[in-house]
BAMAR-318830 format. One record per residue (C-alpha): x, z, y; residue number from 0; chain; residue in one letter. Coordinates in Angstrom, 2 decimals. Example, Ala and Ser with C-alpha at 12.3 -4.5 7.8 and 13.67 -1.06 7.14 Angstrom:
2
+---------+---------+---------+-----+-------+-----+
!      xx !      zz !      yy !   n ! chain ! res !
+---------+---------+---------+-----+-------+-----+
!   12.30 !    7.80 !   -4.50 !   0 !     A !   A !
!   13.67 !    7.14 !   -1.06 !   1 !     A !   S !
+---------+---------+---------+-----+-------+-----+
This chain:
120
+---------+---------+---------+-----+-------+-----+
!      xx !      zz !      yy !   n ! chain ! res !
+---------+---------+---------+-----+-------+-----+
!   24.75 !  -18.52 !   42.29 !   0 !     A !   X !
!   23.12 !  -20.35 !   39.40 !   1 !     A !   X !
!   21.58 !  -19.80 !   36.35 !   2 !     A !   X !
!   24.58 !  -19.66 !   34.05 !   3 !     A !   X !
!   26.71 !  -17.22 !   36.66 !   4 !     A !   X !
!   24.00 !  -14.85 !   36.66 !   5 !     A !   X !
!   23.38 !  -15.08 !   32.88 !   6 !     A !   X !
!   27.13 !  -14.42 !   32.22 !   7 !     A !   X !
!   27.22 !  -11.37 !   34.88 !   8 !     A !   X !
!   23.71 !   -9.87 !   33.14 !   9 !     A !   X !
!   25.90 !  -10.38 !   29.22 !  10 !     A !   X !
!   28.67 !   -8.83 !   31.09 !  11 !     A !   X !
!   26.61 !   -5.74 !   32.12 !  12 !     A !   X !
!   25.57 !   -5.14 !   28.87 !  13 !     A !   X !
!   28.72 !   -5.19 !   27.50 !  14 !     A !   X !
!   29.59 !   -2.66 !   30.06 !  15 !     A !   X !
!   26.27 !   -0.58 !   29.29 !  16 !     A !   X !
!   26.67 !   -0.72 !   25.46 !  17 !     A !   X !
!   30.59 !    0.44 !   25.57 !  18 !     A !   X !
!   29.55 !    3.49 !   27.54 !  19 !     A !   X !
!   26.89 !    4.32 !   24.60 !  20 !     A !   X !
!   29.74 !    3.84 !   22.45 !  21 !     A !   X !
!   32.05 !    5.96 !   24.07 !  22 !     A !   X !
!   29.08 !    8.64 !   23.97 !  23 !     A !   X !
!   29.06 !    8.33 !   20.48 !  24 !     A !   X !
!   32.24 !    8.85 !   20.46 !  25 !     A !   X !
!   32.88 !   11.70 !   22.06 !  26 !     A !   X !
!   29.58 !   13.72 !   20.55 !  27 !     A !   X !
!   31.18 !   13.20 !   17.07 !  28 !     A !   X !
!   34.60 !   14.09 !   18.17 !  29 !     A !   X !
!   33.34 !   17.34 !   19.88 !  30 !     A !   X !
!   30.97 !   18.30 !   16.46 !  31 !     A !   X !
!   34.04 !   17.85 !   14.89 !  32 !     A !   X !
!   36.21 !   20.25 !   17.08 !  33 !     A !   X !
!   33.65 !   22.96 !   16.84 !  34 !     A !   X !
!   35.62 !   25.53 !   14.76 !  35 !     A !   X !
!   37.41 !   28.65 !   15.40 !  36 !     A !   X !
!   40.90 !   28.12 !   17.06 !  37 !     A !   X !
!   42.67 !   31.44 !   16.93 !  38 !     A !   X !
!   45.56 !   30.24 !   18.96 !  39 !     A !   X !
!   45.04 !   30.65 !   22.75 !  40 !     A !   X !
!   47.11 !   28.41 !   24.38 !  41 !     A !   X !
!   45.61 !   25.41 !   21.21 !  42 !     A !   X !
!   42.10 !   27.05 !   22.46 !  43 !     A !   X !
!   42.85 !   26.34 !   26.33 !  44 !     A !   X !
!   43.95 !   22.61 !   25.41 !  45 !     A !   X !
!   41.23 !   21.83 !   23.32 !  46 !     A !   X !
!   38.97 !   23.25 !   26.76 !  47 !     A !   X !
!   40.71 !   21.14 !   28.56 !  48 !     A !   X !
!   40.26 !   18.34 !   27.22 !  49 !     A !   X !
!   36.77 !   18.85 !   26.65 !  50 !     A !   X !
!   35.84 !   19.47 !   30.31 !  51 !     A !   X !
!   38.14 !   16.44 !   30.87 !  52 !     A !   X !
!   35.69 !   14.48 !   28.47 !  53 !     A !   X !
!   32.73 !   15.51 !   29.76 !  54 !     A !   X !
!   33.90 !   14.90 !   33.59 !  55 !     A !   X !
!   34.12 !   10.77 !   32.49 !  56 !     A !   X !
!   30.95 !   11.11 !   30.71 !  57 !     A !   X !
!   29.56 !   12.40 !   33.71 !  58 !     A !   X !
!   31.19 !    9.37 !   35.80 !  59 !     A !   X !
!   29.95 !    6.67 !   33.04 !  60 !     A !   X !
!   26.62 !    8.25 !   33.56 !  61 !     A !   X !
!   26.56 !    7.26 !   37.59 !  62 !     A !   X !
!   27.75 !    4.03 !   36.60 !  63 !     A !   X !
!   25.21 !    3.54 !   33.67 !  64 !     A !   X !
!   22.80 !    4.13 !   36.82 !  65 !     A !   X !
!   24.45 !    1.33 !   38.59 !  66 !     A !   X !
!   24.00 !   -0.65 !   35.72 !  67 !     A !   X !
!   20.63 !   -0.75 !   35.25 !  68 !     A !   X !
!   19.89 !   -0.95 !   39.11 !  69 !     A !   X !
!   21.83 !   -4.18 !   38.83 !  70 !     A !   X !
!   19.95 !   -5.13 !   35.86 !  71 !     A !   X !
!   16.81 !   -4.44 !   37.44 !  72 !     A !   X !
!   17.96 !   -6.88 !   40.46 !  73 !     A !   X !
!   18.93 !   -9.76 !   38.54 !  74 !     A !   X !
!   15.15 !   -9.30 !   37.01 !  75 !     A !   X !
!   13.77 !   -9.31 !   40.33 !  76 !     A !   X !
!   15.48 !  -12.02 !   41.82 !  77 !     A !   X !
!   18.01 !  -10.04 !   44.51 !  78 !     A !   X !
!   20.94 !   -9.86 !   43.03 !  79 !     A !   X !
!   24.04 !  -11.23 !   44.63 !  80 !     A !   X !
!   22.41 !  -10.47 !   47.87 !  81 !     A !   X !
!   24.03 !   -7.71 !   49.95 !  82 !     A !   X !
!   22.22 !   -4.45 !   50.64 !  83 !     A !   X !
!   23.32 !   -4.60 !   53.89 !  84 !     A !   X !
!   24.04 !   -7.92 !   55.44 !  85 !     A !   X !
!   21.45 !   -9.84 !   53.80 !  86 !     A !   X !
!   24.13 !  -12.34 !   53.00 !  87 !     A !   X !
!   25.21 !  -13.74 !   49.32 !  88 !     A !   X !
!   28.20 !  -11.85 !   47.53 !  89 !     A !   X !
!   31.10 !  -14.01 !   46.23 !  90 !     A !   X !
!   30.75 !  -14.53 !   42.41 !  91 !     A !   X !
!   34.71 !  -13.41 !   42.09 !  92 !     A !   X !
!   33.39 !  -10.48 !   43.61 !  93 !     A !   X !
!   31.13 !   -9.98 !   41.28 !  94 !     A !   X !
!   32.48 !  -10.63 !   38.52 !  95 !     A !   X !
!   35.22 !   -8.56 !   39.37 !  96 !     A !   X !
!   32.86 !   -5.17 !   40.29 !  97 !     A !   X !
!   28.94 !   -6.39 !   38.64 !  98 !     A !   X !
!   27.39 !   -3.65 !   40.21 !  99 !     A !   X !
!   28.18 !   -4.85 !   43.69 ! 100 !     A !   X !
!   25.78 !   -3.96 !   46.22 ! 101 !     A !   X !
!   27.72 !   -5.14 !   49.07 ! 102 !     A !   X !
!   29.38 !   -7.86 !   49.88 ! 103 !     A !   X !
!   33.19 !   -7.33 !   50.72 ! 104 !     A !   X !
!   33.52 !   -6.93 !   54.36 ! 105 !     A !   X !
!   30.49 !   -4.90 !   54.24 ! 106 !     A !   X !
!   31.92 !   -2.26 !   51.76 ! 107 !     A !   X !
!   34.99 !   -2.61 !   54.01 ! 108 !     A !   X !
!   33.58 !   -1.48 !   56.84 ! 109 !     A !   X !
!   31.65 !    1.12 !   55.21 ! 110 !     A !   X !
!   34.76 !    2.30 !   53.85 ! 111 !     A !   X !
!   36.37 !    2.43 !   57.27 ! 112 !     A !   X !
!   33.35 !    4.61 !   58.45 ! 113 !     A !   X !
!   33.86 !    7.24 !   55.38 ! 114 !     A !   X !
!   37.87 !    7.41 !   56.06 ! 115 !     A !   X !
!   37.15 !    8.25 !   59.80 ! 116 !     A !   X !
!   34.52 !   10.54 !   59.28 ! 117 !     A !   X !
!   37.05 !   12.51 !   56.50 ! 118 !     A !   X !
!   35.25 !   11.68 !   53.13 ! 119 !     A !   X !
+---------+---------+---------+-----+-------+-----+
């Protein structure tokens, strides 16, 4: 991979970290908002609902904030791009479909295989 590949995937991660900060934002300032009484039952049980819906994609941008910055961290220190597993490169289309990558595709495959025949 060269130097302008890499550079785009690092601007692309980012991108993907400072979107989840936004969508943090967002969702503090909506939930501030939604703070009042709500009489109603039924508008009460929506409005939980859709909080503990919120909060259960904050809690998945937060794992992949995490993957983020692990990938971040690897471009810095020069493995990148390098499966966790095989030792061999990833494809850049693999990549820059799914930046945080730590496997290359028939790697993940196979690990995949191994979680559907254990039940996971």
């Amino acid at each position: 991979m060269n130097d302008t590949e890499l550079q785009k995937l690092k601007e692309q991660l980012e991108g993907m970290k400072k979107d989840i900060y936004s969508d943090v934002e967002q969702t503090l300032t909506e939930m501030n908002a939604q703070s009042g009484n709500i009489p109603d039952p039924n508008d009460r049980a929506s409005v939980e609902s859709d909080r503990s819906f919120e909060l259960r994609l904050r809690g998945r941008e937060r794992k992949l904030m995490e993957k983020i910055d692990e990938a971040i961290a690897r471009i810095e220190d020069g493995t990148y791009g390098i499966c966790d597993d095989c030792g061999e490169d990833i494809a850049v289309k693999r990549l820059e479909a799914r930046p945080v990558a730590k496997f290359c595709i028939d790697c993940k495959t196979k690990q995949e295989q191994r979680e559907k025949e254990q039940g996971r």
